[in-house]
Steps between C-alpha positions, in 0.01 A plus 500: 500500500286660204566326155685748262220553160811542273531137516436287237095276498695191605745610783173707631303171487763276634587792802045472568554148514845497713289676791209265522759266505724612748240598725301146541847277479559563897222284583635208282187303382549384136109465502242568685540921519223719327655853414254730439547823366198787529430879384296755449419741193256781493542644906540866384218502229204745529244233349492109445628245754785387651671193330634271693732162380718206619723250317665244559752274289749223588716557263565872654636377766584124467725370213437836317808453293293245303257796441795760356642190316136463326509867414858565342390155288227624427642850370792259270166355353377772366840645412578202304174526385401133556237371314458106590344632775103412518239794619494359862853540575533842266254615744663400833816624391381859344306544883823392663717763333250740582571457899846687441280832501400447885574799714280741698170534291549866491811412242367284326362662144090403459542294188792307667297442834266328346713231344672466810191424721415234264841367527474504934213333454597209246849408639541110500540324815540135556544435863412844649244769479386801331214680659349819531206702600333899400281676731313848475394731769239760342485826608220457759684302698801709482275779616355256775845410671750680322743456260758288683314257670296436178841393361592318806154295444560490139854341577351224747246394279784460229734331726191210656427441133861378404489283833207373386593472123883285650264255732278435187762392304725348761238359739749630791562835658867627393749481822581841503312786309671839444323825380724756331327832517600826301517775765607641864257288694381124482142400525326549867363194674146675498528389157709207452587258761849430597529157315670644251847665555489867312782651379457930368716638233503871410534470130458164477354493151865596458662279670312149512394305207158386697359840599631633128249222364225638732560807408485478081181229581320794711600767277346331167181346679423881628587691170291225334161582707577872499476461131169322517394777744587777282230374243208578820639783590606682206595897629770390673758372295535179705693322169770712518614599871272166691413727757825666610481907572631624170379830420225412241394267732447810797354721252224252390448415896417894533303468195319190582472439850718186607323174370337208686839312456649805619653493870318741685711543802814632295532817515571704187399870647272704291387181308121410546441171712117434337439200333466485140363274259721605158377393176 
Protein backbone atom coordinates (compact mmCIF):
# COMPACT_ATOMS: atom_id res chain seq x y z
CA UNK A 1 0.00 0.00 0.00
CA UNK A 2 1.37 3.60 -1.04
CA UNK A 3 2.09 5.89 2.06
CA UNK A 4 -0.46 8.84 2.13
CA UNK A 5 2.06 12.46 1.74
CA UNK A 6 -0.54 14.29 3.95
CA UNK A 7 1.01 12.60 6.77
CA UNK A 8 2.96 14.14 9.16
CA UNK A 9 7.54 13.73 8.81
CA UNK A 10 7.33 11.25 11.68
CA UNK A 11 4.34 8.86 10.91
CA UNK A 12 5.93 8.96 7.14
CA UNK A 13 9.29 7.94 8.68
CA UNK A 14 8.03 5.47 11.13
CA UNK A 15 5.44 3.87 8.10
CA UNK A 16 9.39 3.70 5.73
CA UNK A 17 10.70 2.03 8.59
CA UNK A 18 7.51 -0.32 9.46
CA UNK A 19 8.08 -1.94 5.85
CA UNK A 20 11.73 -2.76 6.05
CA UNK A 21 10.70 -4.11 9.11
CA UNK A 22 7.93 -6.14 8.35
CA UNK A 23 9.39 -7.44 5.35
CA UNK A 24 12.83 -9.04 6.84
CA UNK A 25 11.02 -10.23 10.36
CA UNK A 26 9.73 -13.60 8.51
CA UNK A 27 13.10 -14.90 8.39
CA UNK A 28 13.67 -14.34 12.19
CA UNK A 29 17.49 -13.71 12.59
CA UNK A 30 18.09 -10.99 15.24
CA UNK A 31 21.60 -10.66 13.52
CA UNK A 32 23.25 -11.73 10.93
CA UNK A 33 20.75 -10.18 7.87
CA UNK A 34 22.21 -7.36 5.55
CA UNK A 35 19.20 -5.30 4.04
CA UNK A 36 20.20 -3.49 1.32
CA UNK A 37 18.32 -0.99 -0.32
CA UNK A 38 19.42 0.33 -4.13
CA UNK A 39 18.24 3.05 -6.84
CA UNK A 40 18.75 4.83 -9.58
CA UNK A 41 18.58 8.70 -10.52
CA UNK A 42 19.24 10.24 -13.83
CA UNK A 43 17.68 7.14 -16.41
CA UNK A 44 15.61 9.67 -18.48
CA UNK A 45 18.34 12.47 -18.79
CA UNK A 46 19.59 13.60 -22.25
CA UNK A 47 23.30 14.16 -20.89
CA UNK A 48 25.43 13.02 -17.76
CA UNK A 49 25.32 9.51 -16.26
CA UNK A 50 23.28 7.33 -14.60
CA UNK A 51 23.58 7.36 -10.71
CA UNK A 52 23.36 4.49 -9.12
CA UNK A 53 23.23 3.87 -4.89
CA UNK A 54 22.72 1.30 -2.07
CA UNK A 55 22.30 1.62 1.70
CA UNK A 56 22.12 -0.18 4.22
CA UNK A 57 21.36 0.45 8.08
CA UNK A 58 20.53 -1.81 11.06
CA UNK A 59 18.68 0.29 12.72
CA UNK A 60 16.06 0.39 9.59
CA UNK A 61 15.21 -2.69 10.09
CA UNK A 62 16.44 -4.08 13.49
CA UNK A 63 15.51 -2.32 16.81
CA UNK A 64 14.56 0.82 14.73
CA UNK A 65 12.41 2.10 17.51
CA UNK A 66 15.71 3.06 19.21
CA UNK A 67 16.36 5.13 16.01
CA UNK A 68 12.69 7.15 16.14
CA UNK A 69 13.26 7.33 19.97
CA UNK A 70 16.76 9.19 19.14
CA UNK A 71 14.93 11.49 16.78
CA UNK A 72 11.73 12.74 18.76
CA UNK A 73 14.67 13.34 21.70
CA UNK A 74 16.46 14.85 19.69
CA UNK A 75 13.63 17.31 18.33
CA UNK A 76 12.62 18.01 22.58
CA UNK A 77 16.39 19.14 22.60
CA UNK A 78 16.22 21.64 20.50
CA UNK A 79 12.68 22.61 21.50
CA UNK A 80 13.75 23.03 24.95
CA UNK A 81 16.55 24.58 23.60
CA UNK A 82 19.19 22.66 25.62
CA UNK A 83 22.31 24.12 26.06
CA UNK A 84 24.56 21.70 28.43
CA UNK A 85 24.90 19.98 25.49
CA UNK A 86 28.71 19.94 24.07
CA UNK A 87 29.31 20.43 20.04
CA UNK A 88 29.64 16.59 19.54
CA UNK A 89 26.34 15.65 20.72
CA UNK A 90 24.60 19.14 19.28
CA UNK A 91 25.83 17.73 16.15
CA UNK A 92 24.55 14.12 16.33
CA UNK A 93 21.35 15.22 17.45
CA UNK A 94 20.73 18.28 14.80
CA UNK A 95 21.71 15.26 11.87
CA UNK A 96 19.31 12.94 13.63
CA UNK A 97 16.33 15.28 13.45
CA UNK A 98 17.15 15.86 10.03
CA UNK A 99 16.28 12.00 9.04
CA UNK A 100 12.46 12.89 9.63
CA UNK A 101 12.65 14.54 6.01
CA UNK A 102 13.31 10.98 4.29
CA UNK A 103 10.91 10.21 1.51
CA UNK A 104 11.34 9.72 -2.25
CA UNK A 105 14.23 12.14 -3.29
CA UNK A 106 11.97 13.71 -5.77
CA UNK A 107 10.07 15.27 -2.46
CA UNK A 108 12.50 16.10 -0.77
CA UNK A 109 13.28 20.14 -1.19
CA UNK A 110 17.32 20.62 -2.35
CA UNK A 111 18.37 22.50 0.73
CA UNK A 112 16.66 19.83 2.95
CA UNK A 113 18.29 16.84 0.96
CA UNK A 114 21.34 17.79 1.72
CA UNK A 115 21.07 17.80 5.48
CA UNK A 116 19.41 14.66 5.29
CA UNK A 117 22.17 12.74 3.38
CA UNK A 118 24.53 13.85 5.94
CA UNK A 119 22.26 12.62 8.56
CA UNK A 120 21.94 8.77 6.57
CA UNK A 121 25.30 8.84 6.58
CA UNK A 122 26.24 9.78 10.32
CA UNK A 123 23.56 7.72 12.20
CA UNK A 124 25.19 6.04 15.35
CA UNK A 125 25.36 2.41 15.54
CA UNK A 126 26.81 0.33 18.26
CA UNK A 127 26.33 -3.27 17.45
CA UNK A 128 25.16 -3.05 13.78
CA UNK A 129 26.01 -1.42 10.55
CA UNK A 130 25.66 1.51 8.43
CA UNK A 131 27.00 1.18 4.95
CA UNK A 132 26.64 2.43 1.65
CA UNK A 133 28.00 2.74 -1.77
CA UNK A 134 27.53 5.52 -5.20
CA UNK A 135 28.23 4.45 -8.61
CA UNK A 136 28.10 6.37 -12.07
CA UNK A 137 27.52 5.05 -15.48
CA UNK A 138 28.62 7.88 -18.09
CA UNK A 139 26.97 8.29 -21.08
CA UNK A 140 29.27 6.13 -23.26
CA UNK A 141 28.46 3.29 -21.68
CA UNK A 142 24.85 3.96 -21.65
CA UNK A 143 25.23 4.36 -25.38
CA UNK A 144 27.38 1.05 -25.43
CA UNK A 145 24.68 -1.30 -23.73
CA UNK A 146 21.84 0.75 -23.07
CA UNK A 147 20.28 2.42 -20.50
CA UNK A 148 18.93 -0.43 -18.37
CA UNK A 149 21.55 -2.75 -18.20
CA UNK A 150 23.99 0.13 -17.39
CA UNK A 151 21.79 0.51 -14.28
CA UNK A 152 21.57 -3.12 -13.73
CA UNK A 153 25.63 -3.05 -13.70
CA UNK A 154 25.59 0.08 -11.80
CA UNK A 155 23.28 -1.71 -9.14
CA UNK A 156 25.66 -4.90 -8.85
CA UNK A 157 28.63 -3.05 -8.40
CA UNK A 158 26.73 -1.13 -5.52
CA UNK A 159 25.31 -4.16 -4.02
CA UNK A 160 29.24 -6.39 -4.05
CA UNK A 161 30.59 -3.25 -2.43
CA UNK A 162 28.24 -3.35 0.71
CA UNK A 163 29.05 -7.24 0.90
CA UNK A 164 32.33 -6.38 0.85
CA UNK A 165 32.12 -3.23 3.12
CA UNK A 166 29.76 -5.95 6.04
CA UNK A 167 32.74 -8.77 5.72
CA UNK A 168 35.34 -5.96 6.40
CA UNK A 169 33.88 -4.96 9.37
CA UNK A 170 32.42 -8.23 10.55
CA UNK A 171 35.09 -10.65 9.29
CA UNK A 172 31.96 -13.03 8.34
CA UNK A 173 29.55 -13.13 5.46
CA UNK A 174 25.89 -12.08 6.81
CA UNK A 175 23.48 -15.37 6.86
CA UNK A 176 21.06 -14.07 4.68
CA UNK A 177 21.44 -10.91 2.38
CA UNK A 178 18.33 -9.20 0.92
CA UNK A 179 18.34 -6.54 -1.91
CA UNK A 180 15.33 -4.23 -1.99
CA UNK A 181 15.10 -2.77 -5.45
CA UNK A 182 12.84 0.25 -6.56
CA UNK A 183 10.99 -1.00 -9.66
CA UNK A 184 8.92 -3.81 -11.71
CA UNK A 185 11.84 -6.15 -12.16
CA UNK A 186 14.78 -7.41 -9.85
CA UNK A 187 18.32 -7.60 -11.02
CA UNK A 188 19.13 -10.49 -13.81
CA UNK A 189 21.64 -13.17 -12.93
CA UNK A 190 23.78 -11.98 -16.02
CA UNK A 191 24.50 -9.39 -13.60
CA UNK A 192 24.27 -10.45 -10.14
CA UNK A 193 24.44 -13.91 -8.97
CA UNK A 194 21.69 -15.51 -7.09
CA UNK A 195 23.40 -15.32 -3.58
CA UNK A 196 21.52 -12.69 -2.75
CA UNK A 197 17.65 -12.92 -2.48
CA UNK A 198 16.11 -9.68 -4.51
CA UNK A 199 13.09 -8.31 -3.71
CA UNK A 200 11.43 -5.27 -6.61
CA UNK A 201 9.20 -2.56 -5.44
CA UNK A 202 7.40 -0.19 -7.84
CA UNK A 203 7.70 2.96 -5.88
CA UNK A 204 9.78 1.81 -3.47
CA UNK A 205 11.48 5.11 -2.69
CA UNK A 206 7.93 5.43 -1.39
CA UNK A 207 7.46 2.78 0.38
CA UNK A 208 10.84 1.43 2.03
CA UNK A 209 13.07 3.38 4.19
CA UNK A 210 16.34 1.56 2.49
CA UNK A 211 15.70 2.27 -1.20
CA UNK A 212 14.35 6.01 0.02
CA UNK A 213 18.07 6.38 1.43
CA UNK A 214 19.44 5.21 -1.98
CA UNK A 215 17.48 7.25 -3.61
CA UNK A 216 18.21 10.94 -1.76
CA UNK A 217 22.21 9.48 -1.66
CA UNK A 218 22.02 9.03 -5.67
CA UNK A 219 20.07 12.03 -6.24
CA UNK A 220 22.64 14.51 -4.34
CA UNK A 221 25.93 12.65 -5.55
CA UNK A 222 24.50 13.19 -9.35
CA UNK A 223 23.19 16.85 -8.96
CA UNK A 224 26.56 17.45 -7.24
CA UNK A 225 28.80 16.36 -10.44
CA UNK A 226 26.25 17.83 -12.85
CA UNK A 227 27.09 21.01 -11.14
CA UNK A 228 30.80 20.52 -11.54
CA UNK A 229 30.01 19.62 -15.18
CA UNK A 230 28.13 22.63 -15.92
CA UNK A 231 31.37 24.75 -15.25
CA UNK A 232 33.10 22.56 -18.66
CA UNK A 233 30.37 22.77 -20.46
CA UNK A 234 28.88 26.05 -20.06
CA UNK A 235 25.92 26.43 -23.12
CA UNK A 236 23.96 24.07 -21.65
CA UNK A 237 22.64 25.06 -18.52
CA UNK A 238 23.73 21.84 -16.79
CA UNK A 239 23.37 23.82 -13.08
CA UNK A 240 19.98 24.21 -13.39
CA UNK A 241 18.06 21.15 -15.12
CA UNK A 242 21.47 18.31 -14.56
CA UNK A 243 20.76 17.07 -17.79
CA UNK A 244 17.02 16.37 -17.86
CA UNK A 245 15.04 17.45 -21.33
CA UNK A 246 13.67 20.78 -20.21
CA UNK A 247 13.13 23.03 -22.98
CA UNK A 248 16.23 25.33 -22.61
CA UNK A 249 18.04 22.40 -22.37
CA UNK A 250 16.58 21.09 -26.22
CA UNK A 251 17.00 24.43 -27.58
CA UNK A 252 20.74 24.72 -26.64
CA UNK A 253 21.15 20.87 -27.93
CA UNK A 254 19.82 22.33 -31.45
CA UNK A 255 22.02 25.18 -30.93
CA UNK A 256 25.04 23.37 -29.85
CA UNK A 257 25.18 20.00 -31.01
CA UNK A 258 24.78 17.45 -27.99
CA UNK A 259 28.10 17.47 -25.88
CA UNK A 260 30.75 14.78 -25.29
CA UNK A 261 28.85 13.96 -21.97
CA UNK A 262 25.89 13.98 -24.02
CA UNK A 263 24.19 10.44 -24.75
CA UNK A 264 24.31 10.01 -28.26
CA UNK A 265 21.93 7.22 -28.79
CA UNK A 266 18.82 9.22 -27.33
CA UNK A 267 16.93 10.38 -29.63
CA UNK A 268 15.65 13.96 -29.48
CA UNK A 269 14.47 14.31 -33.41
CA UNK A 270 15.63 17.33 -35.21
CA UNK A 271 18.44 17.86 -32.57
CA UNK A 272 22.07 17.54 -34.00
CA UNK A 273 23.99 14.33 -32.72
CA UNK A 274 27.79 15.99 -33.47
CA UNK A 275 30.03 16.31 -30.81
CA UNK A 276 30.82 19.53 -29.35
CA UNK A 277 33.43 20.92 -27.33
CA UNK A 278 31.41 24.16 -25.57
CA UNK A 279 33.39 26.78 -24.02
Amino acid sequence: MQIQKTKSKTAYLKELLAHDNQLVAKYKLAEGLLLIGVDEVGRGCLAGPVCTAAYACSLFHHQNQILLQEIKRSKNVFELEDLDLDQDNYEELKHLSDLEFLQDSKQVAKNKRKSLCKALLDIPIENGYLLHSINFQDASVIDEIGIVRAIWKSMSQNIIEIYDQYFMQFGTKPQKTIVLVDGPKTIPDEFLNNDFEQISIVKGDNKSASIAAASNLAKEARDALMQKLSKQYKNYGFEKHVGYGTAKHIEAIKKFGKSKIHRQSFSLGTAPSVSTNPK
